[in-house]
C-alpha positions in Angstrom: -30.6 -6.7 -2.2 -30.5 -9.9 -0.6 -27.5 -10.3 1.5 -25.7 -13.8 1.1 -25.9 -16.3 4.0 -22.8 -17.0 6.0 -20.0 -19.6 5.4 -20.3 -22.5 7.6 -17.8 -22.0 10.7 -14.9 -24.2 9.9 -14.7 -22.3 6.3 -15.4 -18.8 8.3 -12.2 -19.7 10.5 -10.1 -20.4 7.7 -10.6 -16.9 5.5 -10.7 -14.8 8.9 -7.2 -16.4 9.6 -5.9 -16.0 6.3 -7.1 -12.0 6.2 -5.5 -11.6 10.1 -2.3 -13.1 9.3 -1.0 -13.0 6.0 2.1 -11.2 5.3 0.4 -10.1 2.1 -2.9 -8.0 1.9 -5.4 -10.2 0.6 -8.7 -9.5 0.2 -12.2 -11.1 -0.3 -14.5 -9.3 -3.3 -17.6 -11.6 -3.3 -19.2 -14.5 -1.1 -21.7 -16.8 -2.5 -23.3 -19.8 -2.2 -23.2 -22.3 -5.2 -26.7 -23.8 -3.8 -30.1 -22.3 -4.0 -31.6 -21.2 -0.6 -28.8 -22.8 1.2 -28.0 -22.2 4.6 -24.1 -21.4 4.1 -22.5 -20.0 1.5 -19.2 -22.3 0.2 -17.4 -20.2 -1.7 -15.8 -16.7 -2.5 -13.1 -14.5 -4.7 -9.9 -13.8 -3.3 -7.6 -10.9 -4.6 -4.7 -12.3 -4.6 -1.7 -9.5 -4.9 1.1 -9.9 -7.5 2.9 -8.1 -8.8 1.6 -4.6 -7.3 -1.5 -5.9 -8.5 -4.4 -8.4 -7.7 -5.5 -11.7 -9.4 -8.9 -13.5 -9.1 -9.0 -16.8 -8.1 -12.2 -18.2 -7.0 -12.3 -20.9 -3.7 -14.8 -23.6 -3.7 -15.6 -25.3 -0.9 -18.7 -27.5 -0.6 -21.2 -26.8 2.4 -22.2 -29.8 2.8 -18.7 -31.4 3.1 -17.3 -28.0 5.1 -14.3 -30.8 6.2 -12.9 -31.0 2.4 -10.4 -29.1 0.8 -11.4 -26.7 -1.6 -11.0 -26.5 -5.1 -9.1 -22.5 -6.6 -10.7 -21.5 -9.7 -7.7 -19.4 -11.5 -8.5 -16.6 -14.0 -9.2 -17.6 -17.9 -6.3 -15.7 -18.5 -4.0 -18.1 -17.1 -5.6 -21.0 -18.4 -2.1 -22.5 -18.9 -1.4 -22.3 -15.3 -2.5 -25.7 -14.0 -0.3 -25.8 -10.0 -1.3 -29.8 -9.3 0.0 -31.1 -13.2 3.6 -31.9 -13.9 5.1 -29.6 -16.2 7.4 -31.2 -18.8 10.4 -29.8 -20.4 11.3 -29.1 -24.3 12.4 -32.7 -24.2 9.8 -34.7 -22.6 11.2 -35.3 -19.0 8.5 -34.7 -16.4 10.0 -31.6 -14.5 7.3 -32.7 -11.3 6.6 -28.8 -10.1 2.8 -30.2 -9.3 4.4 -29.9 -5.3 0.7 -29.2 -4.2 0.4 -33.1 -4.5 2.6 -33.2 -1.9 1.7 -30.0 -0.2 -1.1 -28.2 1.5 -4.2 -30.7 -0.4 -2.3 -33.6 0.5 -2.2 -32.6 4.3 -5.2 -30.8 4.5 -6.8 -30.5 7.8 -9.6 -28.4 8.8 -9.4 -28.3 12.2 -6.3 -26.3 11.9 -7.4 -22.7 10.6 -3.8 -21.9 9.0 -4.3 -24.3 6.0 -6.1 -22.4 3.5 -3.3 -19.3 4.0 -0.7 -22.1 3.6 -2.6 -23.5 0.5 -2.8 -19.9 -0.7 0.8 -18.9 -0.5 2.2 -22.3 -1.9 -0.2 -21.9 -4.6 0.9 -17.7 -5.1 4.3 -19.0 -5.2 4.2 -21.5 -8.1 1.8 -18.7 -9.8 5.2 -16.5 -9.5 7.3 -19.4 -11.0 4.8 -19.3 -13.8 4.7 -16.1 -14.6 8.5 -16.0 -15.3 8.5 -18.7 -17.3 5.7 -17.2 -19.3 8.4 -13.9 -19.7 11.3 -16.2 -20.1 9.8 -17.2 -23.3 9.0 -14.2 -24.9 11.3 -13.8 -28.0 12.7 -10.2 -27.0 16.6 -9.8 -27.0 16.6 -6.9 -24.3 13.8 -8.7 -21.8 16.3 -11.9 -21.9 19.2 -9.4 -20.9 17.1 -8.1 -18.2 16.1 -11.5 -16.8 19.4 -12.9 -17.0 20.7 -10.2 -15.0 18.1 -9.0 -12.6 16.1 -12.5 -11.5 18.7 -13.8 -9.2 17.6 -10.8 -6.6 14.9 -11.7 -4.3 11.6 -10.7 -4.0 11.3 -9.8 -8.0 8.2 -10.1 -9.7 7.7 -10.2 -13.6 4.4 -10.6 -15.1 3.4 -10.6 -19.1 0.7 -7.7 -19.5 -1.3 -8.1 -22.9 -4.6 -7.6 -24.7 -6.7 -7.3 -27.9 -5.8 -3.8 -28.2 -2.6 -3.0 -26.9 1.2 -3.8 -27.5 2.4 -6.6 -25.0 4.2 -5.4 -22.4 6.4 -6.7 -19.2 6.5 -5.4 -15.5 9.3 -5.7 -13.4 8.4 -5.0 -9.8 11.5 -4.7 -7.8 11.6 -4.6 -3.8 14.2 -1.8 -2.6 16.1 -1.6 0.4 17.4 -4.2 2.2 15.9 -2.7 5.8 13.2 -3.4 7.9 10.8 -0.3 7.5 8.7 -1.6 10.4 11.7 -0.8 13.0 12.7 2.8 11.9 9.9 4.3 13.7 9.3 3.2 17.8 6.2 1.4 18.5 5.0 1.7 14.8 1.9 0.1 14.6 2.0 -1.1 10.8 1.1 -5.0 11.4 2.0 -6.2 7.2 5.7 -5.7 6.3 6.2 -1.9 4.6 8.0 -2.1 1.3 9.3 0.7 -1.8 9.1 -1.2 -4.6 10.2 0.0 -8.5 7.9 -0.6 -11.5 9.7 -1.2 -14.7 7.6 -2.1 -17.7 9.2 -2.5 -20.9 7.3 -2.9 -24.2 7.9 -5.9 -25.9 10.3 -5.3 -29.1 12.1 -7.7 -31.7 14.6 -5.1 -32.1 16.7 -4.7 -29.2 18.6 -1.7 -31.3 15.8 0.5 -31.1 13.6 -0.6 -28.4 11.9 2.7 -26.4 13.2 3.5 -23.0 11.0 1.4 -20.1 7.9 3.2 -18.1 9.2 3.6 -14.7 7.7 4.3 -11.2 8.5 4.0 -7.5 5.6 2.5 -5.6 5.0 1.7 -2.0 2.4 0.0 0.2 0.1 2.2 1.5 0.4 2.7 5.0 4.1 3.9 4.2 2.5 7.2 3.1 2.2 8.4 7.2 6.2 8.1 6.9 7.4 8.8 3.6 5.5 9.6 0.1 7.7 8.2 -2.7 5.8 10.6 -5.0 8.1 13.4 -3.8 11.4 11.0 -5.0 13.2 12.2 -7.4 14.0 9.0 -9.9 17.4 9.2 -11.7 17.3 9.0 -15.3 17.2 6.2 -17.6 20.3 6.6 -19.8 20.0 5.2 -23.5 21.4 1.6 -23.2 20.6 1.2 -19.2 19.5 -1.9 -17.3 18.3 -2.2 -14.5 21.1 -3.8 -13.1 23.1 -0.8 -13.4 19.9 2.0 -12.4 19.0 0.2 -9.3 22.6 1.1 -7.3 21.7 4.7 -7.5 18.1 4.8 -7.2 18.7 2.8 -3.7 21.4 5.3 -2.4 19.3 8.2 -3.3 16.4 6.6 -1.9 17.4 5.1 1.6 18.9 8.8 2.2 15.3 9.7 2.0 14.3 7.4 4.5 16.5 8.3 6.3 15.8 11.8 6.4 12.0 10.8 6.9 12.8 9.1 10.2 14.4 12.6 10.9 11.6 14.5 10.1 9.4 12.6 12.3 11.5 13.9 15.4 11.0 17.4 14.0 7.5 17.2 13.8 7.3 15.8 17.5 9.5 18.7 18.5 6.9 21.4 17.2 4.1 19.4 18.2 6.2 19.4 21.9 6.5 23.3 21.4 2.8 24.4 21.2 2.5 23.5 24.9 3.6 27.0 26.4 1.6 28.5 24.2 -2.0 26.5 23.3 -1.4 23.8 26.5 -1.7 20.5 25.8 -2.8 19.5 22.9 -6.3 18.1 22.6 -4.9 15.5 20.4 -1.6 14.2 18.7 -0.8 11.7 16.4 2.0 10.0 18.9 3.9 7.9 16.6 4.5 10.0 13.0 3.7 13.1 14.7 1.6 14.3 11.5 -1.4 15.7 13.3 -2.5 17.9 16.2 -4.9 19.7 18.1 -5.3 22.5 20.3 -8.0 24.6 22.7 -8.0 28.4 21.7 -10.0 31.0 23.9 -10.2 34.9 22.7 -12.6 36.6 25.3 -15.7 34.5 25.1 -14.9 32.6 21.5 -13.9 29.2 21.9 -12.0 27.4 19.0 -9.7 24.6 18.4 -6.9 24.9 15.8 -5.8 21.7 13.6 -2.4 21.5 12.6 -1.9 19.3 9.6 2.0 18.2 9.1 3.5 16.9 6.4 6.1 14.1 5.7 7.9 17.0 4.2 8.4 19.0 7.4 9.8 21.5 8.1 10.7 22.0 4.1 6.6 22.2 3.8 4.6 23.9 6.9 1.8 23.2 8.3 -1.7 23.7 7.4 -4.4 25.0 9.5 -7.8 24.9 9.8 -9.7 26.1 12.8 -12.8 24.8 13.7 -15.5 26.9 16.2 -16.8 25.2 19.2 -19.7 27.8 19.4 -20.8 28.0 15.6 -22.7 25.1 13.5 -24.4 25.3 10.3 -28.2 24.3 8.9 -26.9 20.7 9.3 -25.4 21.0 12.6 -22.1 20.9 11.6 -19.3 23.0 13.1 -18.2 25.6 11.3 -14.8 25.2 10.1 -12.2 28.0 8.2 -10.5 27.0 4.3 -6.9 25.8 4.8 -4.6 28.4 6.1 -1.3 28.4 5.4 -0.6 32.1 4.5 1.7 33.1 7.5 5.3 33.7 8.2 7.3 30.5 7.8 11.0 29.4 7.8 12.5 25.5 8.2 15.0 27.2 9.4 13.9 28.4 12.6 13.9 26.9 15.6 10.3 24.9 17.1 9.5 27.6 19.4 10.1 30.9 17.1 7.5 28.2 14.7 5.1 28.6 17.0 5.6 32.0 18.2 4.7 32.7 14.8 1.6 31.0 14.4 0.5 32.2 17.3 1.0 35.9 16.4 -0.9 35.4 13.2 -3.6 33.5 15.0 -4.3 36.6 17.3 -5.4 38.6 14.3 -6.6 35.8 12.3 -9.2 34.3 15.0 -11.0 38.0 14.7 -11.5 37.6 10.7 -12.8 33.5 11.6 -15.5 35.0 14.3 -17.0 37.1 11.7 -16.6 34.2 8.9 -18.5 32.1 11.5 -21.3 35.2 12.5 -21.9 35.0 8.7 -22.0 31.4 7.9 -24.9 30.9 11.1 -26.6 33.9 9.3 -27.0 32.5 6.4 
């Protein structure tokens, strides 16, 4: 497969600043050029996230004019979406939302790298503006309840979901928590902001009487995971007759006392991680900042092992896994040899870090014989 050839630098410097510095993950899914056997490509796809989701919009730039502004090729779905017209209103006054004219294109300069991010957001921003509208519309007695009450908050984002096959549908997507995840943890390295959002997608009914309770689901970005999993959140439950309005006051107390006890679980773990040392030594390694992973040197007699310890968010409510890896052993493909999970030993939250350890320890003496003859067997083989 012929690999594409490169975009000409003043475009390069552009999409690498827009990838480093967004506060929003972008990303690129395909570079071409729109010439045959060109030097540069011009142009590329850019996922553009909404609404815990990504959009398509194609940039087109022009190699040989790599000074111009590009043009954004939107998806045929939103074919309706057109960011540099004026839109007019149910009685024929121009309502001028076609800001871009003002904006980004009008300014454009491409000697400063920041202008396609700047072109991207303003553009992502009227898409959101769009997108309401589009819901706004929709002929559905509940969804107008909704909107009147839950759009004033900020950071919401509603997009119309439909197809040739399926019902039409509508997603909320809510941002929770009014706190800076980035801080709760010292020297956390995340660089894009950490967010919990909720999902909310309600069909779309004419009957407001007997429309189905909404599909609901708490979602976070992804590096959040190392810190907190909202999969093991708890969601209240949707009452009959519920908005959102009145689920999110709960969900949010139940949820930042979560967080909370996350950030304290992180101590916890450094604690035990801390208490292997008069026992193993130092570990080999250590995660440093969420304190979910470590590693220590193990020596019976003349076997050598180290012993990984695999910590959950859910610490010390969960204990750790094991594995245990030889240092002496490898199989046919040069691989060490490393032990299944172990997590079969004695276990409490409720002791202390050093009787944790103790513990593992004393079960490591006896298990470290059975892994020297799991290892004997594996070479043998």
């Amino acid at each position: 497969m012929v690999s594409e050839p490169p975009l000409p630098p003043p475009i390069s410097a552009q999409l690498k600043y827009l990838l480093v510095h967004s506060p929003l993950p972008f990303r690129v899914e395909h570079i071409w050029s729109g010439c045959k056997n060109s030097r540069f490509s011009d142009r590329f796809t850019l996922l553009v996230p909404f609404c815990l989701d990504y959009v398509k919009w194609d940039v087109i730039y022009n190699a040989f004019y790599p000074l111009s502004a590009p043009d954004i090729v939107f998806s045929p779905d939103d074919e309706e979406f057109r960011p540099l017209l004026p839109v007019f209103d149910r009685e024929g006054g121009a309502e001028c939302q076609a800001r871009l004219m003002r904006g980004s294109l009008w300014e454009w300069n491409s000697k400063d790298p920041s202008r396609l991010l700047r072109l991207v957001l303003e553009i992502r921003g009227l898409y959101v503006q769009y997108q309401r509208m589009r819901v706004g519309e929709i002929n559905d007695a509940r969804l107008k309840f909704e909107i009147s009450t839950i759009l004033s908050r900020e950071g919401i984002e509603v997009s119309l979901i439909s197809g040739p096959d399926k019902q039409e549908e509508v997603k909320f997507v809510v941002p929770l928590l009014d706190v800076d995840l980035n801080k709760l943890v010292h020297a956390c390295p995340w660089k894009q902001e950490q967010k919990i959002y909720l999902q909310v997608v309600f069909p779309v009914s004419r009957s407001y009487s007997i429309a189905p309770a909404p599909r609901i689901k708490l979602v976070s970005t992804s590096q959040l995971k190392d810190l907190l999993s909202v999969d093991d959140v708890k969601l209240p439950s949707w009452v009959d007759g519920m908005c959102m309005a009145e689920y999110l006051p709960s969900l949010e107390d139940t949820l930042g006392l979560q967080v909370m006890d996350a950030v304290t679980f992180v101590g916890a773990r450094r604690r035990f991680i801390e208490a292997l040392v008069p026992k193993f030594g130092r570990p080999l390694e250590a995660d440093p900042i969420f304190c979910r992973k470590a590693t220590v040197l193990a020596v019976t007699g003349v076997f050598t092992f180290l012993v990984h310890f695999s910590l959950s968010t859910q610490f010390p409510k969960q204990q750790p896994t094991l594995i245990l890896q030889s240092s002496q052993h490898f199989n046919s493909q040069g691989a060490p040899i490393m032990s299944p999970p172990l997590n079969n030993y004695p276990w409490s939250p409720r002791w202390d870090s050093a009787e944790m350890v103790e513990r593992i320890f004393d079960f490591l003496v006896k298990e470290c014989i059975s892994f020297k003859t799991y290892c004997l067997d594996a070479v043998v083989q």
